[in-house]
N, CA, C and O atoms as a Tinker XYZ file with bonds, in Angstrom:
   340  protein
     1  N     -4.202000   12.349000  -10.699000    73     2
     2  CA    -4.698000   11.377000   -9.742000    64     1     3
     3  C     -3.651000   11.207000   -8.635000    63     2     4     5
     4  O     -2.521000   10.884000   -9.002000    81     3
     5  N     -3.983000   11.460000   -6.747000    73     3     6
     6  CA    -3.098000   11.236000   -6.408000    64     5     7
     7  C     -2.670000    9.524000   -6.151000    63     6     8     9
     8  O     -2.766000    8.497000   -6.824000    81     7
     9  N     -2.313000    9.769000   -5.211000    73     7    10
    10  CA    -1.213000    8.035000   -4.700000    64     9    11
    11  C     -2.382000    7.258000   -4.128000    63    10    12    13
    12  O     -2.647000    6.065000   -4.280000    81    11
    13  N     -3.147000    8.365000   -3.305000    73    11    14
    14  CA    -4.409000    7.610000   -2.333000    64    13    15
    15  C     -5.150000    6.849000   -3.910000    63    14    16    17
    16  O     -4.992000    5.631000   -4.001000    81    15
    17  N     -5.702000    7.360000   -4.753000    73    15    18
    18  CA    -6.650000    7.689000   -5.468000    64    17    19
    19  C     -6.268000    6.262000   -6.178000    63    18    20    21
    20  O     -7.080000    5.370000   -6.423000    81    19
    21  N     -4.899000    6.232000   -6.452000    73    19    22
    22  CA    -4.582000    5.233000   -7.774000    64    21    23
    23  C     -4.192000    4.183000   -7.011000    63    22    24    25
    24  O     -3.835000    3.218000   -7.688000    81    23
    25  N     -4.122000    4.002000   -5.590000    73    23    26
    26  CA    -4.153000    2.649000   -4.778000    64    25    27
    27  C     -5.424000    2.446000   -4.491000    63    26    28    29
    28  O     -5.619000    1.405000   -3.864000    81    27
    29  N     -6.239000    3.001000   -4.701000    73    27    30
    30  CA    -7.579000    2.631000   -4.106000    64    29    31
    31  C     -8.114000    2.084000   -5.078000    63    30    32    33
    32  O     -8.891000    1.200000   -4.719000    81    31
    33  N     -8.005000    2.288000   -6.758000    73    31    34
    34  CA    -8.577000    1.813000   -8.078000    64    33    35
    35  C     -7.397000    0.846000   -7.759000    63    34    36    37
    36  O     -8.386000    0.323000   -7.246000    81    35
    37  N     -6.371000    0.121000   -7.550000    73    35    38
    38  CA    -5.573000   -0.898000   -7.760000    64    37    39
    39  C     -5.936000   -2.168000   -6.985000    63    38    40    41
    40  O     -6.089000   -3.334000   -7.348000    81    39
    41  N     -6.029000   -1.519000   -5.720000    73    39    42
    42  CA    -6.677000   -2.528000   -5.182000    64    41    43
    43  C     -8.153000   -2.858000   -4.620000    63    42    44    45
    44  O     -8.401000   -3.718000   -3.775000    81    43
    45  N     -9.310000   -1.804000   -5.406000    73    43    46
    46  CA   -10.507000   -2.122000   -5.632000    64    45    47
    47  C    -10.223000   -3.412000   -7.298000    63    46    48    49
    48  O    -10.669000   -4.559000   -7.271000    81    47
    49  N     -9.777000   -3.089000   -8.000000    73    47    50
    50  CA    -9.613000   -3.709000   -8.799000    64    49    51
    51  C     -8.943000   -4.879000   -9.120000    63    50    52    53
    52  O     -9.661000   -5.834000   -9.414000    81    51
    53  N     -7.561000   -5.064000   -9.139000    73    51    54
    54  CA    -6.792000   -6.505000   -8.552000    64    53    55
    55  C     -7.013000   -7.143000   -7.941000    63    54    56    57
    56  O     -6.957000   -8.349000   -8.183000    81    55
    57  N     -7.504000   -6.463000   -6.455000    73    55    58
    58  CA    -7.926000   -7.450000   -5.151000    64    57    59
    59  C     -9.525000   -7.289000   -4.438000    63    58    60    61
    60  O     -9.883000   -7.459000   -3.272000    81    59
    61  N    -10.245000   -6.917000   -5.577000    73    59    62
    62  CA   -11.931000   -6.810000   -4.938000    64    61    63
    63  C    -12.007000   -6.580000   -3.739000    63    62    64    65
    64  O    -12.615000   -7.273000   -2.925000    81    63
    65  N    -11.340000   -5.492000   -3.496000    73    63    66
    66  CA   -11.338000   -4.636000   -1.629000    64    65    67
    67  C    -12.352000   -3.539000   -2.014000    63    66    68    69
    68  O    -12.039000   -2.917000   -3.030000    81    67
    69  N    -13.420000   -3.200000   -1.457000    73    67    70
    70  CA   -14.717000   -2.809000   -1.671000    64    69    71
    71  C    -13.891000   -0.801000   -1.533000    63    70    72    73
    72  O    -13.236000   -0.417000   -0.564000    81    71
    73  N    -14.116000   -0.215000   -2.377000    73    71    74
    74  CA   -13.458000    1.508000   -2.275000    64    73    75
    75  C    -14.098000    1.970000   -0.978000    63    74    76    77
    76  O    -13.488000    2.373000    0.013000    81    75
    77  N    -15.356000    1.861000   -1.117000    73    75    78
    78  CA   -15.847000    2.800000   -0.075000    64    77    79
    79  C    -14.836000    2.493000    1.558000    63    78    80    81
    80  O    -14.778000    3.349000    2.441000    81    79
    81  N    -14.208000    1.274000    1.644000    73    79    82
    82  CA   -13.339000    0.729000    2.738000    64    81    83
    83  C    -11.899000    1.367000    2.708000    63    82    84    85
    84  O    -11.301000    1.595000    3.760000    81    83
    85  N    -11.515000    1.568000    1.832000    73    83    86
    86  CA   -10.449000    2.157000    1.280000    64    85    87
    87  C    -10.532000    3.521000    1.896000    63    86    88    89
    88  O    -11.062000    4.491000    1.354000    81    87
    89  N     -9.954000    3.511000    3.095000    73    87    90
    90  CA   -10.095000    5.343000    4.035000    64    89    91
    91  C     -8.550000    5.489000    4.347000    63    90    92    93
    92  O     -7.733000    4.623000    4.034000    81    91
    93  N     -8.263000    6.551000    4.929000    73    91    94
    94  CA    -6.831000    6.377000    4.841000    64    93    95
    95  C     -6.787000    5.953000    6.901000    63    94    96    97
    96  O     -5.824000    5.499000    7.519000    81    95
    97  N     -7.740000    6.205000    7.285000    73    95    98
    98  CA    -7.262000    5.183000    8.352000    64    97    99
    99  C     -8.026000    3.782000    8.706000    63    98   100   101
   100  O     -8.154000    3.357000    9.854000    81    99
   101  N     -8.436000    3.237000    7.712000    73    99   102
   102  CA    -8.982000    1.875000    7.421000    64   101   103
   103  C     -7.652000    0.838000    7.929000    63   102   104   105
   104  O     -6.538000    0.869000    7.407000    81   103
   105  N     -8.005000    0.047000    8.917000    73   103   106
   106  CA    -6.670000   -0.820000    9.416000    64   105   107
   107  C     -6.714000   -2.007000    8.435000    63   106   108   109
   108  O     -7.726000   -2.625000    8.105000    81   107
   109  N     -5.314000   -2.247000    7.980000    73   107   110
   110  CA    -4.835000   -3.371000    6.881000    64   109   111
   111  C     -5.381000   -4.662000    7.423000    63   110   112   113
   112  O     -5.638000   -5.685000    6.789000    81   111
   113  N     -5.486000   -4.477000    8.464000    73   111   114
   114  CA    -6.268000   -6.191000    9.318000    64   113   115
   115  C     -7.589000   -5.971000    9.297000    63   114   116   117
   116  O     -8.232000   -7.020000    9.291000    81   115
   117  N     -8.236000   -4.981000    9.284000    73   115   118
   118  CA    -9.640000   -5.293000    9.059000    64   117   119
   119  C    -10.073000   -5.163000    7.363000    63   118   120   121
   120  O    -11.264000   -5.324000    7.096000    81   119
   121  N     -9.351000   -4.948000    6.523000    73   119   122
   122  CA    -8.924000   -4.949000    5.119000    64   121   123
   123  C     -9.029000   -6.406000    4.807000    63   122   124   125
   124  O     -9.411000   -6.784000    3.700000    81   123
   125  N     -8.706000   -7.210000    5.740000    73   123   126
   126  CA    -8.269000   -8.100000    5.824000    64   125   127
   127  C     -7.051000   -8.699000    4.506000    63   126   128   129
   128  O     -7.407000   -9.316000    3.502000    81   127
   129  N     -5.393000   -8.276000    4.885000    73   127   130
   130  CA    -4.825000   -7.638000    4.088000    64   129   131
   131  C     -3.664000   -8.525000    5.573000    63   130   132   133
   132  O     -3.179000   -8.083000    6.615000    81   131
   133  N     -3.643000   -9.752000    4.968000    73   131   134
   134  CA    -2.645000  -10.487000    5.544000    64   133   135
   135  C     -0.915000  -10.225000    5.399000    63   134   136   137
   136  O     -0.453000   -9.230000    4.839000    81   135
   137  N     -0.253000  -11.084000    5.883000    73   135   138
   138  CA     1.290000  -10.775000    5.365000    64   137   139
   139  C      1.127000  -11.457000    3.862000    63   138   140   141
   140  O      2.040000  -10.972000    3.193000    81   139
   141  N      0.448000  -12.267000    3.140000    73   139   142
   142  CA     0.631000  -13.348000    1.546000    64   141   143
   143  C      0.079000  -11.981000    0.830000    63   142   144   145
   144  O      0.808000  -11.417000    0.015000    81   143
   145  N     -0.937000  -11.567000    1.075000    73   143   146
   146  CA    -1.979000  -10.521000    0.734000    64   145   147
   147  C     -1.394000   -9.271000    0.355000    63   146   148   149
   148  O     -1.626000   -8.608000   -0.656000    81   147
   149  N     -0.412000   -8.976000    1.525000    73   147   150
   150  CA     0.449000   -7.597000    1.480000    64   149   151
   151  C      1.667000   -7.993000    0.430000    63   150   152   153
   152  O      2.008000   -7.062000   -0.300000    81   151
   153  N      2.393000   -9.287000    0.247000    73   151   154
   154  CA     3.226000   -9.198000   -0.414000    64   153   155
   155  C      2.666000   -9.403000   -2.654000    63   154   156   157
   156  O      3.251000   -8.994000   -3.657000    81   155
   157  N      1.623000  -10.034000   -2.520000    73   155   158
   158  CA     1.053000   -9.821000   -3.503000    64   157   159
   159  C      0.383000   -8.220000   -3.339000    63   158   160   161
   160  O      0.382000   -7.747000   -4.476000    81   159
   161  N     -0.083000   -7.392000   -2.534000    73   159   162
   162  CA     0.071000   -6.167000   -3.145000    64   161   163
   163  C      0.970000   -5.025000   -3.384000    63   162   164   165
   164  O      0.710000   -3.936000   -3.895000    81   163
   165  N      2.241000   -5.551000   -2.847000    73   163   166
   166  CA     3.247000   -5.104000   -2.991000    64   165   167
   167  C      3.619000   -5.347000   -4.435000    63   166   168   169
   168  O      3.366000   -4.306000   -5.041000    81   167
   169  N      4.018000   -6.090000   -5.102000    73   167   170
   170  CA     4.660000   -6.440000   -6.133000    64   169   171
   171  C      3.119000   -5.397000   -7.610000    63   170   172   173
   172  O      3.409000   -4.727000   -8.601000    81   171
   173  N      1.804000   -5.710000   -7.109000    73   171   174
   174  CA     1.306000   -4.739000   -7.966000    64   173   175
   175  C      1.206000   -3.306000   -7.904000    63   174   176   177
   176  O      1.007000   -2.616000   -8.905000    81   175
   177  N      1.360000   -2.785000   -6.578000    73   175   178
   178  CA     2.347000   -1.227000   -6.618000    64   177   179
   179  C      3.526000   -1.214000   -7.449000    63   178   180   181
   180  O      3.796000   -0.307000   -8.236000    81   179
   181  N      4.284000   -2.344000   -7.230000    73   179   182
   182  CA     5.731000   -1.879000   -7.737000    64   181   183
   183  C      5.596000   -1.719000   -9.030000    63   182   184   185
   184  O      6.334000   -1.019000   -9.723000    81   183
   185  N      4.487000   -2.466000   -9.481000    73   183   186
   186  CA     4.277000   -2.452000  -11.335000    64   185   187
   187  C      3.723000   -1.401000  -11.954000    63   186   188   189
   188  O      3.995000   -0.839000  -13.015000    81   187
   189  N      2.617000   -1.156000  -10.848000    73   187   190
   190  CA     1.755000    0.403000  -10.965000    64   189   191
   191  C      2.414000    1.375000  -11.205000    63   190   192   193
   192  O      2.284000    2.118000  -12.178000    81   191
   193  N      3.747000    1.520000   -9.701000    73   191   194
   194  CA     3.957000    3.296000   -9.670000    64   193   195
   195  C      5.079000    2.663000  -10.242000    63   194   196   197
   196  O      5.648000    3.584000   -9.656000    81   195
   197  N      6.098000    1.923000  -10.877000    73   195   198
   198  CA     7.158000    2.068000  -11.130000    64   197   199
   199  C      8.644000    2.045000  -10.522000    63   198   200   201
   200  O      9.701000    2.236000  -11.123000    81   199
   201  N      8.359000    1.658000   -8.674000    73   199   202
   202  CA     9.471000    1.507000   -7.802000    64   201   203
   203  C      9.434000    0.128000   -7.353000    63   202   204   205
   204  O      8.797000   -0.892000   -7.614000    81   203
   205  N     10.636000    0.602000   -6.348000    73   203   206
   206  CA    10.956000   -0.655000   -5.953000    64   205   207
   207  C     10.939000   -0.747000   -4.810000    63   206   208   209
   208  O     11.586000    0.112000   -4.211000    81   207
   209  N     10.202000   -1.817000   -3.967000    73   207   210
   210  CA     9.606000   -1.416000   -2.347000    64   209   211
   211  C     11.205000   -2.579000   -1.540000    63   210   212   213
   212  O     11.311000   -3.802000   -1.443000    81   211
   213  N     12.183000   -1.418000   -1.116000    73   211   214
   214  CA    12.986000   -2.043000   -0.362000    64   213   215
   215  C     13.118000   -2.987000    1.236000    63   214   216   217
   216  O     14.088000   -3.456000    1.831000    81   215
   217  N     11.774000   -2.968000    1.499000    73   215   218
   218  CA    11.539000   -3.145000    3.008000    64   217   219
   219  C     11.687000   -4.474000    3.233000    63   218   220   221
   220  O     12.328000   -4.871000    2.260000    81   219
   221  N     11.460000   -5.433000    3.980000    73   219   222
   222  CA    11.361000   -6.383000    4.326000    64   221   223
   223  C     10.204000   -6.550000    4.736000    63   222   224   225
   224  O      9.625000   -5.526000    5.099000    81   223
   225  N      9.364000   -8.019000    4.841000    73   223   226
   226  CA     8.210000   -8.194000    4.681000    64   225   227
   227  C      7.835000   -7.542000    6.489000    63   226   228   229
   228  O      6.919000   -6.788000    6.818000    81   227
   229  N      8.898000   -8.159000    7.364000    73   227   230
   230  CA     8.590000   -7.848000    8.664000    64   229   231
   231  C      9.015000   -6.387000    9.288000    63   230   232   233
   232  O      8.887000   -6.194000   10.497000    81   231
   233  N      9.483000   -5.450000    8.489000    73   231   234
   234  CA     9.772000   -3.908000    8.379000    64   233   235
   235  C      8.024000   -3.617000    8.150000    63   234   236   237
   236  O      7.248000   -3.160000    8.990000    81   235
   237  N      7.796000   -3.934000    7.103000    73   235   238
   238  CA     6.654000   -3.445000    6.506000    64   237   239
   239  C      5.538000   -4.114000    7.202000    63   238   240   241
   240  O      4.518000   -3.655000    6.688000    81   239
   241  N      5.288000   -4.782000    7.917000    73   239   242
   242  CA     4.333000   -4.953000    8.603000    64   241   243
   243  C      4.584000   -4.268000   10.298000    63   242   244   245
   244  O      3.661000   -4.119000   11.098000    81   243
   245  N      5.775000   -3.984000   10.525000    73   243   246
   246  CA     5.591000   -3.141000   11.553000    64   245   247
   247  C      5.084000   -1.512000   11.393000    63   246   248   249
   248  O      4.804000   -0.759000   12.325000    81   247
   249  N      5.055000   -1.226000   10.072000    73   247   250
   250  CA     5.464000    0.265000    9.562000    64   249   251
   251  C      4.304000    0.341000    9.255000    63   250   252   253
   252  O      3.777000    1.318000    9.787000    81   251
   253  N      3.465000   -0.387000    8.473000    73   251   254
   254  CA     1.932000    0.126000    8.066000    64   253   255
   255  C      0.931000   -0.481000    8.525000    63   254   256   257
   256  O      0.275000   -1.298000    7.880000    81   255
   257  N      0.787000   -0.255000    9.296000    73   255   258
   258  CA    -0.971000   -0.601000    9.816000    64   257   259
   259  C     -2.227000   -0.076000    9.040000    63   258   260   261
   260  O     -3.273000   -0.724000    9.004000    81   259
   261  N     -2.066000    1.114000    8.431000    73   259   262
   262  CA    -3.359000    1.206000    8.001000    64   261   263
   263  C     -3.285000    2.093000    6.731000    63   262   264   265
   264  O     -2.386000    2.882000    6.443000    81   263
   265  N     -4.194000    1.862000    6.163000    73   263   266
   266  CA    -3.815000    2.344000    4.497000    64   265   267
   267  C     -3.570000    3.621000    4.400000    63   266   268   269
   268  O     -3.202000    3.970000    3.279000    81   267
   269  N     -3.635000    4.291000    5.052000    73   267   270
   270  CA    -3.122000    5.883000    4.805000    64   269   271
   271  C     -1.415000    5.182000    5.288000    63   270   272   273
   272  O     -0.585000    5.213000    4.379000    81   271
   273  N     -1.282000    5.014000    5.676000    73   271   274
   274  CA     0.549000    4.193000    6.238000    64   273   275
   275  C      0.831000    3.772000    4.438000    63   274   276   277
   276  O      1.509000    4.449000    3.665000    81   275
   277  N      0.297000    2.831000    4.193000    73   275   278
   278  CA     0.540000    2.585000    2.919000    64   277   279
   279  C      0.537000    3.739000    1.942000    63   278   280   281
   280  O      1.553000    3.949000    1.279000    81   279
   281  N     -0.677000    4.603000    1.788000    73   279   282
   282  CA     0.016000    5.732000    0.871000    64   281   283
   283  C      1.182000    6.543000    1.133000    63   282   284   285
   284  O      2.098000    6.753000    0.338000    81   283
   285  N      1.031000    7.156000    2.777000    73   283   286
   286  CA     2.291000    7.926000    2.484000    64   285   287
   287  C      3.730000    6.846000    1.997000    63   286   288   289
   288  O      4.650000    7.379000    1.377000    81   287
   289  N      3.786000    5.670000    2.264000    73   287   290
   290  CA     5.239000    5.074000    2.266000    64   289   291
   291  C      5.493000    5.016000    0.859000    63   290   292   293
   292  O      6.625000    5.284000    0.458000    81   291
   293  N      4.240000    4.579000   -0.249000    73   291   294
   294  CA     4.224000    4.550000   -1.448000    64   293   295
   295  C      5.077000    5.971000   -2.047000    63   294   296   297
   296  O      6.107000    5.981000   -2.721000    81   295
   297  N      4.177000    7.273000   -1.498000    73   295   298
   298  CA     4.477000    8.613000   -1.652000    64   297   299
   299  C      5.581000    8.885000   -1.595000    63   298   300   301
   300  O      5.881000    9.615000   -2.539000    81   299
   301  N      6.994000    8.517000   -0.474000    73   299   302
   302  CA     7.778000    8.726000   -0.430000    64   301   303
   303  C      8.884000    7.830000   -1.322000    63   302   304   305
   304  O      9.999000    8.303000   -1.546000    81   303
   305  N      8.548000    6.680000   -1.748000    73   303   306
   306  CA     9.639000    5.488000   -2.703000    64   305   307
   307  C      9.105000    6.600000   -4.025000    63   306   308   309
   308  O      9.921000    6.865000   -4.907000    81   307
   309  N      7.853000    7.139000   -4.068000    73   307   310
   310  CA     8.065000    7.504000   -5.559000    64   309   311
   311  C      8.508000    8.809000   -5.776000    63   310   312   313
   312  O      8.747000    9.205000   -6.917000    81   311
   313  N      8.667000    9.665000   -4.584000    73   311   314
   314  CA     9.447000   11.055000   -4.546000    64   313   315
   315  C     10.701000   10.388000   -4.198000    63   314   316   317
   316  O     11.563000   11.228000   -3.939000    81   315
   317  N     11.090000    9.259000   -4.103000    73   315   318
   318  CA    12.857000    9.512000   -4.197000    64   317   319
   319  C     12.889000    9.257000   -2.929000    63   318   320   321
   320  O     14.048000    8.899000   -2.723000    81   319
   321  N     12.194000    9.220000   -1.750000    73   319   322
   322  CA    13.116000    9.359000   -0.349000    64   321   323
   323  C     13.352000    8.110000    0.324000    63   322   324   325
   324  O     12.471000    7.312000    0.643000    81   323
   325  N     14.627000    7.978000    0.529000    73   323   326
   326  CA    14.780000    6.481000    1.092000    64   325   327
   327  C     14.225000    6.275000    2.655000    63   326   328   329
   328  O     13.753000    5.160000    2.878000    81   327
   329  N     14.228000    6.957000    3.447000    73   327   330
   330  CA    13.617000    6.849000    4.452000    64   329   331
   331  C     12.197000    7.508000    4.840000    63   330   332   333
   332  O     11.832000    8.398000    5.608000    81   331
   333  N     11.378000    6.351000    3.641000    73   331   334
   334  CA     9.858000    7.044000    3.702000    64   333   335
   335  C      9.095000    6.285000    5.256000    63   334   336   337
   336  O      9.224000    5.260000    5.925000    81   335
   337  N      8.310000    7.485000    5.257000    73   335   338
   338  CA     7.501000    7.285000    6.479000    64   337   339
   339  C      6.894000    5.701000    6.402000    63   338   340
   340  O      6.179000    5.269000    7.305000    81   339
């Protein structure tokens, strides 16, 4: 299963965000996927994949706008790279 695949069952599931919405350029604001929203889905990635999301809340809202933003950044904390996209 990739990263897209197992964020899309995490947060169809945790946060009743409808899948079929779940595109990888679906914008986090029409997600409606606030800064409270993003930091509660942050903390259930971190439990999911097993890392640890170093960013700051206002890093990370400049950095991902739209859920493909969110997979690759996921993609890269869990390959190891500190300066994920």
């Amino acid at each position: 299963m990739t990263t897209f695949e197992r964020l899309q069952a995490l947060l169809g599931k945790d946060f009743d965000l409808p899948l079929e919405k779940l595109e990888r350029d679906a914008r986090l604001e029409d997600l409606e996927i606030d800064s409270l929203r993003m930091i509660e889905i942050m903390f259930s990635v971190e439990d999911a994949f097993k890392i640890t999301i170093p960013a700051e809340q206002a890093e990370l809202k400049a950095r991902l706008t739209t859920f493909g933003d969110l997979v690759d950044y996921i993609d890269g904390l869990v390959a190891g790279k500190p300066g994920a996209p």
